[in-house]
KESEDREN-481416 format. One record per residue: residue number from 1; residue in three letters; x, y, z of N, C-alpha, C, O in turn. Coordinates in nm, 3 decimals. Layout:
<rs>
+-----+--------+---------+---------+---------+---------+---------+---------+---------+---------+---------+---------+---------+---------+
: num : residu :     n_x :     n_y :     n_z :    ca_x :    ca_y :    ca_z :     c_x :     c_y :     c_z :     o_x :     o_y :     o_z :
+-----+--------+---------+---------+---------+---------+---------+---------+---------+---------+---------+---------+---------+---------+
: NUM :    ALA :       X :       Y :       Z :       X :       Y :       Z :       X :       Y :       Z :       X :       Y :       Z :
...
+-----+--------+---------+---------+---------+---------+---------+---------+---------+---------+---------+---------+---------+---------+
</rs>
This chain:
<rs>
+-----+--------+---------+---------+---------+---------+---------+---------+---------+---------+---------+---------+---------+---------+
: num : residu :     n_x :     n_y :     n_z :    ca_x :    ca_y :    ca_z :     c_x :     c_y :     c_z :     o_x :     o_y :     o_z :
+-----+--------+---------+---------+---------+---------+---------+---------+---------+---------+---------+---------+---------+---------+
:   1 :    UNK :  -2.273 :   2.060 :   6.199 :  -2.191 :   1.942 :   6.218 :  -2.193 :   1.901 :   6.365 :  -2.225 :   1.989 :   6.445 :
:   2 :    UNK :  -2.162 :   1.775 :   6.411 :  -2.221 :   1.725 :   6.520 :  -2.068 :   1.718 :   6.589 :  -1.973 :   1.656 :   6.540 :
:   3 :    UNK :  -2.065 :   1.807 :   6.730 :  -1.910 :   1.804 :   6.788 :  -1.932 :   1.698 :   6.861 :  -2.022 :   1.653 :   6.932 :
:   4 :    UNK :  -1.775 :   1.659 :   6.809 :  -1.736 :   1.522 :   6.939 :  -1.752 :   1.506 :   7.049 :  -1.762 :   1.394 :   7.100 :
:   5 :    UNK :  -1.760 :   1.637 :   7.126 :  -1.806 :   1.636 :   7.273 :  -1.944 :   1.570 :   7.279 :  -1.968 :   1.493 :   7.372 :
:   6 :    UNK :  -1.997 :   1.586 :   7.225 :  -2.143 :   1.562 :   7.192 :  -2.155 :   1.378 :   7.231 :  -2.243 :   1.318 :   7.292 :
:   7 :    UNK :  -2.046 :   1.335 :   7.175 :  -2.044 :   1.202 :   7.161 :  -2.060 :   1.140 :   7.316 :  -2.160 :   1.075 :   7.344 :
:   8 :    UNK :  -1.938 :   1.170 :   7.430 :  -1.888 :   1.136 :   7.504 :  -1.884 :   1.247 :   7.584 :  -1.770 :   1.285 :   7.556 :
:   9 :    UNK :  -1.923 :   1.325 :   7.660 :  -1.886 :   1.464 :   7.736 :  -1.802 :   1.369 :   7.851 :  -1.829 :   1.252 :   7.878 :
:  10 :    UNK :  -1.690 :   1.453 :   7.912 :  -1.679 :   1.384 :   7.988 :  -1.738 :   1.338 :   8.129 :  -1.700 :   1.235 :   8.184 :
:  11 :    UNK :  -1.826 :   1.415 :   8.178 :  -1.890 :   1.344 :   8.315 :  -1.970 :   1.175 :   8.244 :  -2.036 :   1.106 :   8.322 :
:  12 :    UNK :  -1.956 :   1.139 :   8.128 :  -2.043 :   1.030 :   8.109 :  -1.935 :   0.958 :   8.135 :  -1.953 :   0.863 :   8.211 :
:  13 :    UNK :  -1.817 :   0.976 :   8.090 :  -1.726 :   0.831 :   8.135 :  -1.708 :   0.810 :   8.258 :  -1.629 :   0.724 :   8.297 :
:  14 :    UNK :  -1.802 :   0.911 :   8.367 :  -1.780 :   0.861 :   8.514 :  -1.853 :   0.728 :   8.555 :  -1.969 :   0.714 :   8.516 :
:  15 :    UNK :  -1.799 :   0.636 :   8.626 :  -1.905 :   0.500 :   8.642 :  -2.020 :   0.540 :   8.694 :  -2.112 :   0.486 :   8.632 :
:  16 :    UNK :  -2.055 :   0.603 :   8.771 :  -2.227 :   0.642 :   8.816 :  -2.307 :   0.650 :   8.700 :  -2.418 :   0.597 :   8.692 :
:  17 :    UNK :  -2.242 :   0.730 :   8.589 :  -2.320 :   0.785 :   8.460 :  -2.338 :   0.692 :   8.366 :  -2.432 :   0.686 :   8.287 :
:  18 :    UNK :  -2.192 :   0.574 :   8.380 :  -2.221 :   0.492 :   8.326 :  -2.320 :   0.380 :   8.298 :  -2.356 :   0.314 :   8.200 :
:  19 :    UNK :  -2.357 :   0.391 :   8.468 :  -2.474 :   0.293 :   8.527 :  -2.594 :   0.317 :   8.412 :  -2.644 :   0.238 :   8.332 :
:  20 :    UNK :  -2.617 :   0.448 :   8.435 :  -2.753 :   0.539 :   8.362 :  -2.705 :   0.510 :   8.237 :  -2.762 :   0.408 :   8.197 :
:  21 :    UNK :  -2.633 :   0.548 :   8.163 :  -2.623 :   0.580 :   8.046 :  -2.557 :   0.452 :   7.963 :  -2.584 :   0.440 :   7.844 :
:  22 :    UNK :  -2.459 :   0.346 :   8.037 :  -2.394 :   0.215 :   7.947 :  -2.226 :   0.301 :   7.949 :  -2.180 :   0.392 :   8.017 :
:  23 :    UNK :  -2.188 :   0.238 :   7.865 :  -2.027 :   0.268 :   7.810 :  -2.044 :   0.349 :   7.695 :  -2.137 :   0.354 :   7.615 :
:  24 :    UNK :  -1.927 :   0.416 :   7.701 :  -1.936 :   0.474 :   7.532 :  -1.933 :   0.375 :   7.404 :  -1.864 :   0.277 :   7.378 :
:  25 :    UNK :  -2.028 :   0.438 :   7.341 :  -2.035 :   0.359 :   7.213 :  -2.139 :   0.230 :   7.226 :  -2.170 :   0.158 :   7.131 :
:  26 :    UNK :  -2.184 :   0.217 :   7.356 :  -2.268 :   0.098 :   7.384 :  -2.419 :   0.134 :   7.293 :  -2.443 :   0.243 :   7.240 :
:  27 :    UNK :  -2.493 :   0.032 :   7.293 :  -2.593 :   0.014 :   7.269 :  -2.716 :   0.086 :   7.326 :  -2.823 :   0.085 :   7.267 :
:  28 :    UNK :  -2.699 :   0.141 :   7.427 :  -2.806 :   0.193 :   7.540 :  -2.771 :   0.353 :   7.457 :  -2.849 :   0.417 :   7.386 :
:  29 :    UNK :  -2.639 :   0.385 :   7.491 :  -2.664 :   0.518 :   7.419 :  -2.695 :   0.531 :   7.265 :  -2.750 :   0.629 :   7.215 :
:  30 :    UNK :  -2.664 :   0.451 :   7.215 :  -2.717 :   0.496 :   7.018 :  -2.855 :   0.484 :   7.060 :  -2.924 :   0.585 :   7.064 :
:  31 :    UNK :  -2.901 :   0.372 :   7.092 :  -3.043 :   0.351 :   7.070 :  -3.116 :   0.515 :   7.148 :  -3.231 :   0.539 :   7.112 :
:  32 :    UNK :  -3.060 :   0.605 :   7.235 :  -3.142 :   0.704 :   7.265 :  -3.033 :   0.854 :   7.222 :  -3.068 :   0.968 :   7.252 :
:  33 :    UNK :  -2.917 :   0.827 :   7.158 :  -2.895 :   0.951 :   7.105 :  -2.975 :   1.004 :   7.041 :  -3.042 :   0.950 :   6.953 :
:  34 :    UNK :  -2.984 :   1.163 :   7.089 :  -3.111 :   1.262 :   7.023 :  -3.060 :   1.272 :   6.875 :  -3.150 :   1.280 :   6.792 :
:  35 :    UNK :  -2.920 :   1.273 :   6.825 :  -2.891 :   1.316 :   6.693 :  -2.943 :   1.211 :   6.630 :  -3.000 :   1.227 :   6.522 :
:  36 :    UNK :  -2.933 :   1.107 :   6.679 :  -2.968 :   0.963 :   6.543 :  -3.118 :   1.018 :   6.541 :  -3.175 :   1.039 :   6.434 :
:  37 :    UNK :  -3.182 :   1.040 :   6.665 :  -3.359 :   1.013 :   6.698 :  -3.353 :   1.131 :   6.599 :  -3.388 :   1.083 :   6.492 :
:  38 :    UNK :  -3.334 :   1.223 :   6.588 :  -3.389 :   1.320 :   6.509 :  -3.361 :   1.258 :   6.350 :  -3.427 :   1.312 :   6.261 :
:  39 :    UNK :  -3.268 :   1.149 :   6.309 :  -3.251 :   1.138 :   6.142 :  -3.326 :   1.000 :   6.094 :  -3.331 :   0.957 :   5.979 :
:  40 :    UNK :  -3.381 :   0.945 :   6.211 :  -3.471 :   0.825 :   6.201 :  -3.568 :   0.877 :   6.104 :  -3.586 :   0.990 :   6.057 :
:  41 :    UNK :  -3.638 :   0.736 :   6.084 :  -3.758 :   0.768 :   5.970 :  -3.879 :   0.747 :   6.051 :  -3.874 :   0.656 :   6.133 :
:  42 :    UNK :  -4.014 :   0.834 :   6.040 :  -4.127 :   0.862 :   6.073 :  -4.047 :   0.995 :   6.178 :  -3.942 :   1.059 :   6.172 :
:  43 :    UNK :  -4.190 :   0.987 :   6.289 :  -4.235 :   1.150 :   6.354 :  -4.080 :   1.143 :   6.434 :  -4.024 :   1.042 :   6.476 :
:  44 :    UNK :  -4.033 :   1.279 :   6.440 :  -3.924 :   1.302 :   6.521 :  -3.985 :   1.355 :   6.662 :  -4.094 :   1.405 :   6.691 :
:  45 :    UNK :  -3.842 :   1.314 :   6.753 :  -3.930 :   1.356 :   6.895 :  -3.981 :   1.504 :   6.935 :  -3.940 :   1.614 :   6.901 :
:  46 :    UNK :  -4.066 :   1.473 :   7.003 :  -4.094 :   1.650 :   7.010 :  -3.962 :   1.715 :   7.169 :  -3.935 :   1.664 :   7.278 :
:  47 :    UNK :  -3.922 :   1.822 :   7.112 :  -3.829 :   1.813 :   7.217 :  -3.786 :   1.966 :   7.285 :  -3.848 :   2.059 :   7.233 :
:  48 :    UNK :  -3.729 :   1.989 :   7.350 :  -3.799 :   2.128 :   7.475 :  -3.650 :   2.118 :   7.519 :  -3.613 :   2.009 :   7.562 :
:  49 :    UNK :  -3.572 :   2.207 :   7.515 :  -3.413 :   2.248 :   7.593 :  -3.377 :   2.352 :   7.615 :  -3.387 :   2.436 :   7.525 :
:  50 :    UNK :  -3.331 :   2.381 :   7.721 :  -3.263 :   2.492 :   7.716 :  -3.116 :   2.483 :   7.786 :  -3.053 :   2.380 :   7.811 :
:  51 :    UNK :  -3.074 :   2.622 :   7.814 :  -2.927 :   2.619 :   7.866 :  -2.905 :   2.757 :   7.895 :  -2.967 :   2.849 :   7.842 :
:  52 :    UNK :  -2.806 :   2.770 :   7.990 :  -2.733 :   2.862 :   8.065 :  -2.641 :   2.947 :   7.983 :  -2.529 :   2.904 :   7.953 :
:  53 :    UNK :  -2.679 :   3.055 :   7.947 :  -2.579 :   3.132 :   7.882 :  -2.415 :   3.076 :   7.930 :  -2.325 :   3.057 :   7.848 :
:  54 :    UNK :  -2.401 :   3.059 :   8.057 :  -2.260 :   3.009 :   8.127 :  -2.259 :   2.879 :   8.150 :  -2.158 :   2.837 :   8.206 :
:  55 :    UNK :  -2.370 :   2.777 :   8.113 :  -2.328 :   2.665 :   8.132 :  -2.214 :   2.630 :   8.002 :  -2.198 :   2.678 :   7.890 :
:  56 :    UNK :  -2.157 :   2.537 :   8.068 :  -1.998 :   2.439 :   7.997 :  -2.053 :   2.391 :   7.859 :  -1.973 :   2.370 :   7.767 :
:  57 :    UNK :  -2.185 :   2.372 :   7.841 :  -2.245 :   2.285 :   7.720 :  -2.351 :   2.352 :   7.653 :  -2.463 :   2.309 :   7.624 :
:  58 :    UNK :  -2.286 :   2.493 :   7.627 :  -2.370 :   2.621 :   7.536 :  -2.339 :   2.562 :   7.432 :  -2.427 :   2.501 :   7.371 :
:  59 :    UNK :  -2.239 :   2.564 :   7.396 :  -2.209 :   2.544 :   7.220 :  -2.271 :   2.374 :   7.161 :  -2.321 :   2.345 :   7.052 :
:  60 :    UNK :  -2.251 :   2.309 :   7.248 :  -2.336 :   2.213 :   7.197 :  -2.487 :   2.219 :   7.201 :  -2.560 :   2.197 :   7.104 :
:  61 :    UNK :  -2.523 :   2.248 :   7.313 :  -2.663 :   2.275 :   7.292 :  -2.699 :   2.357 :   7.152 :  -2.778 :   2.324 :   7.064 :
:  62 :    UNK :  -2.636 :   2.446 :   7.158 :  -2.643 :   2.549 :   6.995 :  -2.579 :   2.509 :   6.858 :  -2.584 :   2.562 :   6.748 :
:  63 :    UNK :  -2.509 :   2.383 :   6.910 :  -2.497 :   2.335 :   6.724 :  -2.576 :   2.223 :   6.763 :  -2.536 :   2.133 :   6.690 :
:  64 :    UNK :  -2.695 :   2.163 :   6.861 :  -2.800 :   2.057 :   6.858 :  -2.943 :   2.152 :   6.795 :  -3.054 :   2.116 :   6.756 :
:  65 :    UNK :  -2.881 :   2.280 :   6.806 :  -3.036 :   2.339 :   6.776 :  -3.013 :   2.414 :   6.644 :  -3.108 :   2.476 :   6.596 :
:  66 :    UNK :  -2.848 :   2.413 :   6.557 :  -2.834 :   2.423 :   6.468 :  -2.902 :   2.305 :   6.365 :  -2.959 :   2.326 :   6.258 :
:  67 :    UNK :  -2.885 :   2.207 :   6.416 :  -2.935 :   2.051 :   6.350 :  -3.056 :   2.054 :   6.317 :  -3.108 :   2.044 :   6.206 :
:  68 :    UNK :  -3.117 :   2.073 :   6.457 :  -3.253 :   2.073 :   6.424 :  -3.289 :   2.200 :   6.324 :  -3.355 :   2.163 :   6.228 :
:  69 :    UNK :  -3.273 :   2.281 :   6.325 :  -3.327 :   2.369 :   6.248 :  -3.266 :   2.337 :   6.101 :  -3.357 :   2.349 :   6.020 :
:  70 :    UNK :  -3.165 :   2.307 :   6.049 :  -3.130 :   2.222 :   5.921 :  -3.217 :   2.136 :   5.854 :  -3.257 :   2.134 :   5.737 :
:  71 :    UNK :  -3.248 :   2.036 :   5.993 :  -3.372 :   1.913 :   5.943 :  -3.500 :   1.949 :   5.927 :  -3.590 :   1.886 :   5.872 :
:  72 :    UNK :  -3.504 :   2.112 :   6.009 :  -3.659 :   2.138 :   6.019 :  -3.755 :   2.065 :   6.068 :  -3.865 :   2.030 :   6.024 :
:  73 :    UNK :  -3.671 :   2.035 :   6.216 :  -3.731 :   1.949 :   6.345 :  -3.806 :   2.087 :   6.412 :  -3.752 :   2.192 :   6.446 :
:  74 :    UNK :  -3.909 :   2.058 :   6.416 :  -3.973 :   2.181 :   6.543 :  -3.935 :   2.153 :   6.703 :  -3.960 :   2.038 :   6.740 :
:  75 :    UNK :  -3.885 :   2.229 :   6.791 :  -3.831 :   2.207 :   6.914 :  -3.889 :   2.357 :   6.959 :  -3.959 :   2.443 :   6.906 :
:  76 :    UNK :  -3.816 :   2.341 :   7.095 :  -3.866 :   2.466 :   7.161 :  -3.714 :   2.466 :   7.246 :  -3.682 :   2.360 :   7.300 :
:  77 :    UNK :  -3.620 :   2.586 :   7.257 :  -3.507 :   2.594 :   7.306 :  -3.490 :   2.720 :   7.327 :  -3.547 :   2.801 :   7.255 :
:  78 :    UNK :  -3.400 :   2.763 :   7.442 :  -3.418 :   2.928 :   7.511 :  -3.313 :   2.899 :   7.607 :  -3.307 :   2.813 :   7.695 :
:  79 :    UNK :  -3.202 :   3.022 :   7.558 :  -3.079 :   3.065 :   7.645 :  -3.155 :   3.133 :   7.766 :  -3.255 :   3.202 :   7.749 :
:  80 :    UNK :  -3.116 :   3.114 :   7.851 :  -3.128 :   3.188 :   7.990 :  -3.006 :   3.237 :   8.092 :  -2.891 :   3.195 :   8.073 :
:  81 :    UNK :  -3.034 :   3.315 :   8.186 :  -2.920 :   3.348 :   8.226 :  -2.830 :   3.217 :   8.329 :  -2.905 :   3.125 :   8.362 :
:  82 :    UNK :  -2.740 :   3.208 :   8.360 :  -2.694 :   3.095 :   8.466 :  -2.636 :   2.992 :   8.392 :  -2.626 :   3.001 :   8.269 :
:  83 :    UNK :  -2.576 :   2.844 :   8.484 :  -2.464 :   2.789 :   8.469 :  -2.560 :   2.660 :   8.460 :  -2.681 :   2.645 :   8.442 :
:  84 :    UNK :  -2.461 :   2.580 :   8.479 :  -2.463 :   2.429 :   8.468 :  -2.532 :   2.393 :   8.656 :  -2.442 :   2.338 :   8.720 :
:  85 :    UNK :  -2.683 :   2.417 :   8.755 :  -2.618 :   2.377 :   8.875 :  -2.719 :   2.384 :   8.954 :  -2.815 :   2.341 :   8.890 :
:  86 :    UNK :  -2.734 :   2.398 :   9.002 :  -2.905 :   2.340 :   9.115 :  -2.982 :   2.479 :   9.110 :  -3.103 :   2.475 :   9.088 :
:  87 :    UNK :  -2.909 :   2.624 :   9.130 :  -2.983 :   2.697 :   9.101 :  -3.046 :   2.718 :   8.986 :  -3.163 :   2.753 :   9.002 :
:  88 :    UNK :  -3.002 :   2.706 :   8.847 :  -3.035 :   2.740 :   8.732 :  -3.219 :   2.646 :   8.716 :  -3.329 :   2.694 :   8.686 :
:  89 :    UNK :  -3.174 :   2.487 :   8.755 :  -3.248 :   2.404 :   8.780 :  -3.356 :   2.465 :   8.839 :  -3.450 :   2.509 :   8.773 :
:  90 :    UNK :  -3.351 :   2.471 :   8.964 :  -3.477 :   2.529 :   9.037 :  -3.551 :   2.640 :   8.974 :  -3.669 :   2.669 :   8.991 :
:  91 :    UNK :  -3.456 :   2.703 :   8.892 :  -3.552 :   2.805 :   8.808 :  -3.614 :   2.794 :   8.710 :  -3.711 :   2.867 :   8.685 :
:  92 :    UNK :  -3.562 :   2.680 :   8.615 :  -3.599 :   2.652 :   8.509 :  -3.684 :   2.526 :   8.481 :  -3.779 :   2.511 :   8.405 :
:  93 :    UNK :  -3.620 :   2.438 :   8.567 :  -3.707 :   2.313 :   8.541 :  -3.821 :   2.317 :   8.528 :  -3.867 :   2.274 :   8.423 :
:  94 :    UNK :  -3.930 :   2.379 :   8.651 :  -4.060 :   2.372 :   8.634 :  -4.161 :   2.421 :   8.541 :  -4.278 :   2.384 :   8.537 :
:  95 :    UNK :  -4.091 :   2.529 :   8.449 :  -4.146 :   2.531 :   8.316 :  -4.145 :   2.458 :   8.202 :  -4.230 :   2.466 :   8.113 :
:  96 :    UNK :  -3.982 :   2.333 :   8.203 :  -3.995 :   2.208 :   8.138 :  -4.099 :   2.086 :   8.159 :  -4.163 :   2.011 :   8.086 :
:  97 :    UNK :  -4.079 :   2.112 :   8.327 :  -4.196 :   1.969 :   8.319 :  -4.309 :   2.030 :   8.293 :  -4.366 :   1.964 :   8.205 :
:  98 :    UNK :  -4.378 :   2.131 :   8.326 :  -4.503 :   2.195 :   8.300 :  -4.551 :   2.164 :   8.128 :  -4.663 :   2.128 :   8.091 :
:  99 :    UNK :  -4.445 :   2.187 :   8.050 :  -4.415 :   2.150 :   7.884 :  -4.433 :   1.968 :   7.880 :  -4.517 :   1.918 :   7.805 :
: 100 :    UNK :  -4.341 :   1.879 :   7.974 :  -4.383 :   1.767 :   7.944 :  -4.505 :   1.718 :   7.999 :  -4.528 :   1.601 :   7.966 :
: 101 :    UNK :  -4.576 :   1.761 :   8.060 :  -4.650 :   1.757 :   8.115 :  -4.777 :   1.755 :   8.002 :  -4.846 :   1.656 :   7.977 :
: 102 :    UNK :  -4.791 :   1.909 :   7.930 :  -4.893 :   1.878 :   7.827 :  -4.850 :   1.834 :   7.769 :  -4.926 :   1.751 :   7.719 :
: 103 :    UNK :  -4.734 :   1.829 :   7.719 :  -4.707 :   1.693 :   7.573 :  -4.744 :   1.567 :   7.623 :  -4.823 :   1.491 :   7.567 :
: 104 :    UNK :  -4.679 :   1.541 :   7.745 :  -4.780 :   1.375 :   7.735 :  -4.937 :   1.362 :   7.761 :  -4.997 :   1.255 :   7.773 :
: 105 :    UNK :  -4.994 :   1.491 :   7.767 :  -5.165 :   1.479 :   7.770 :  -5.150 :   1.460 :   7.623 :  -5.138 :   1.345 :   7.581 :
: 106 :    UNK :  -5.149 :   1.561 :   7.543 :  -5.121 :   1.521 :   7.378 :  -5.133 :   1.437 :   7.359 :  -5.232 :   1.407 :   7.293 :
: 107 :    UNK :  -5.058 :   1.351 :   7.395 :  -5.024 :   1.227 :   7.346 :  -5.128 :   1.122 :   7.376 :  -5.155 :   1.047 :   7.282 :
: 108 :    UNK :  -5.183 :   1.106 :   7.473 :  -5.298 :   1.046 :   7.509 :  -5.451 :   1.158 :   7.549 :  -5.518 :   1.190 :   7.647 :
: 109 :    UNK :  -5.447 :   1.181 :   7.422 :  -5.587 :   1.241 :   7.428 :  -5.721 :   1.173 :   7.543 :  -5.777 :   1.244 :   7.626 :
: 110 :    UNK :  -5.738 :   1.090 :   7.530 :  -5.825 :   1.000 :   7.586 :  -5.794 :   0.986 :   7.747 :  -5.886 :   0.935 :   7.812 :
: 111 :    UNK :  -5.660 :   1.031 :   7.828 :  -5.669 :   1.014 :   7.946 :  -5.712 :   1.108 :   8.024 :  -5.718 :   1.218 :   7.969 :
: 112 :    UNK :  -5.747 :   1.104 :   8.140 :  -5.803 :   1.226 :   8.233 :  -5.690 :   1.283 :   8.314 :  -5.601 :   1.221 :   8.373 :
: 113 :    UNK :  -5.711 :   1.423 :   8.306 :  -5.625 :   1.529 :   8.359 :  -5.666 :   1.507 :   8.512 :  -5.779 :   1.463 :   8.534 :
: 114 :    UNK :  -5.570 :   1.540 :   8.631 :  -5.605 :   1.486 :   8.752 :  -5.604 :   1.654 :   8.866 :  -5.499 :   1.718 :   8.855 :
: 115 :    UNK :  -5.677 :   1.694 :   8.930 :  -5.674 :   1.854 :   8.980 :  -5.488 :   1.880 :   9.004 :  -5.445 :   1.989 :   9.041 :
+-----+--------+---------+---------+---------+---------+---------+---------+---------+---------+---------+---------+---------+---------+
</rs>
């Protein structure tokens, strides 16, 4: 089941976030909520997350990867140690983009990889 936090966390109702993200309930966010994107019809997104055993947004992350595994969305998701915060980031990120990285070669078979 999809928690309400999920909907609205609160750092989004901050105006900076708002900039990025619209208002709650706006248009900018349905059109890129991951829960709708995953119940759309055709290919679901391919999608790569993880989280901080101590970050604030474990349990959602883990009933988003309850979902997916319900729908029998293939993802790739992995608890690690750390919080919500620049360190966790610096450790982790560069194995995400490294991941988006070949997914968008995937995706364009036909373009050239650059050294």
């Amino acid at each position: 089941q999809r928690p309400q936090v999920m909907l609205a966390p609160h750092w989004l109702e901050d105006p900076p976030d708002q900039a990025v993200f619209g208002p709650p309930g706006g248009p900018l966010r349905r059109e890129h909520d991951l829960w709708a994107l995953t119940e759309r019809p055709g290919p679901p997104p391919r999608l790569h997350f993880d989280c901080g055993i101590d970050d604030f947004l474990l349990e959602e992350n883990r009933a988003f990867r309850r979902h997916l595994l319900e729908h029998g969305i293939e993802h790739i998701y992995r608890e690690r140690a750390g919080g919500h915060g620049w360190r966790y980031c610096g450790e982790n990120l560069p194995e995400s983009i490294a991941w988006l990285g070949r997914t968008l070669i995937d995706c364009a078979p036909n373009s050239e990889v650059l050294p």
